[in-house]
Residue, then its C-alpha position, 0 to 999 in steps of 0.5 A: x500500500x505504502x509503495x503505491x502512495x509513494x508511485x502516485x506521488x512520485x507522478x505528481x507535478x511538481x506544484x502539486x507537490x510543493x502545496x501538499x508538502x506545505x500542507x503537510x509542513x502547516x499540519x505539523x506546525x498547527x499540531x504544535x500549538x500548546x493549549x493550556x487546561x486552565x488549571x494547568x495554566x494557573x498553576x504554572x503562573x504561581x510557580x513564576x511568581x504571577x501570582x499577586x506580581x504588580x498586584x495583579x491576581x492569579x485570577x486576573x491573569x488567568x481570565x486574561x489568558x482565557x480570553x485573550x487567546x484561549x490558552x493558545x501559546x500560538x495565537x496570533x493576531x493582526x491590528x489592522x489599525x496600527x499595523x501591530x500584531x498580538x502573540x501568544x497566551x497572553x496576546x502581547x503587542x509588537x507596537x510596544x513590547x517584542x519585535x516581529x520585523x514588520x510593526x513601524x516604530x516598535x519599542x521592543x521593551x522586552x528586548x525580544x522576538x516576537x516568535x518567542x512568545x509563541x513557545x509551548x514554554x511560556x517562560x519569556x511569555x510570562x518575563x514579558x507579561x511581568x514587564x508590561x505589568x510593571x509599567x504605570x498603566x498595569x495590566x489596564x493595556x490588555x482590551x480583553x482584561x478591561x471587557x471580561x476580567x476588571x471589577x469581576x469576582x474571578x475566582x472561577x479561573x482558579x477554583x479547584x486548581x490547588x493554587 
């Protein structure tokens, strides 16, 4: 069976190829993606010291997570507006705080790539989300914060996790 897939393909054009190859190349990295289970999550932000970091909850960090990206280290997200992109779990924006090579007038004030925060190991993720806590606005930046989370009783996003 193996050697007549690998005959049908031999036959194919070259184009035909190349897409299935980068079809299968995209599978492979979408495949990838980490998406944390809420507790999961919650417990990996205390051990990194999130919890109360900047006074900010590990509720609130959590319920930021949920809804910024689904728990999906490899969310991506596109401002049109200003040209800016979100990455990760915690969506942070390329205007201010990593560098993808492609945003006019970037900061980068956490002196990293982008792509970094697209790991399954949240680890600069989570450096990057402390640095942005840290500025005079707080956790205020985050739009999903503000909508779902803010002058909330949050203790949902927590509940049974052993935190």
């Amino acid at each position: 069976m193996l050697s007549l897939v690998s005959q049908q393909l031999i036959q194919l054009p070259v184009t035909m190829k190349a897409l299935l190859t980068l079809g299968l190349l995209l599978l492979s990295v979408s495949v990838q993606a980490k998406v944390y289970e809420r507790c999961e999550l919650a417990r990996t932000l205390k051990r990194n010291g999130l919890s109360g970091y900047s006074g900010v909850s590990l509720s609130d960090w959590v319920c930021l997570a949920q809804h910024e990206s689904g728990y999906n280290t490899e969310a991506i997200n596109y401002n049109p507006g200003d040209q800016s992109t979100n990455y990760g779990i915690f969506q942070i924006n390329s205007r201010n705080w990593c560098n993808d090579s492609k945003t006019p007038d970037a900061v980068n004030a956490c002196g990293i790539p982008c792509s970094a925060l697209l790991q399954d190991d949240i680890t600069e993720a989570m450096e990057c989300a402390k640095r942005v806590v840290s500025d005079p606005q707080g956790i205020r930046p985050w739009v999903a914060w503000r909508k779902h989370c803010r002058k909330r009783d949050l203790p949902q996003y927590i509940q049974n996790c052993g935190v």
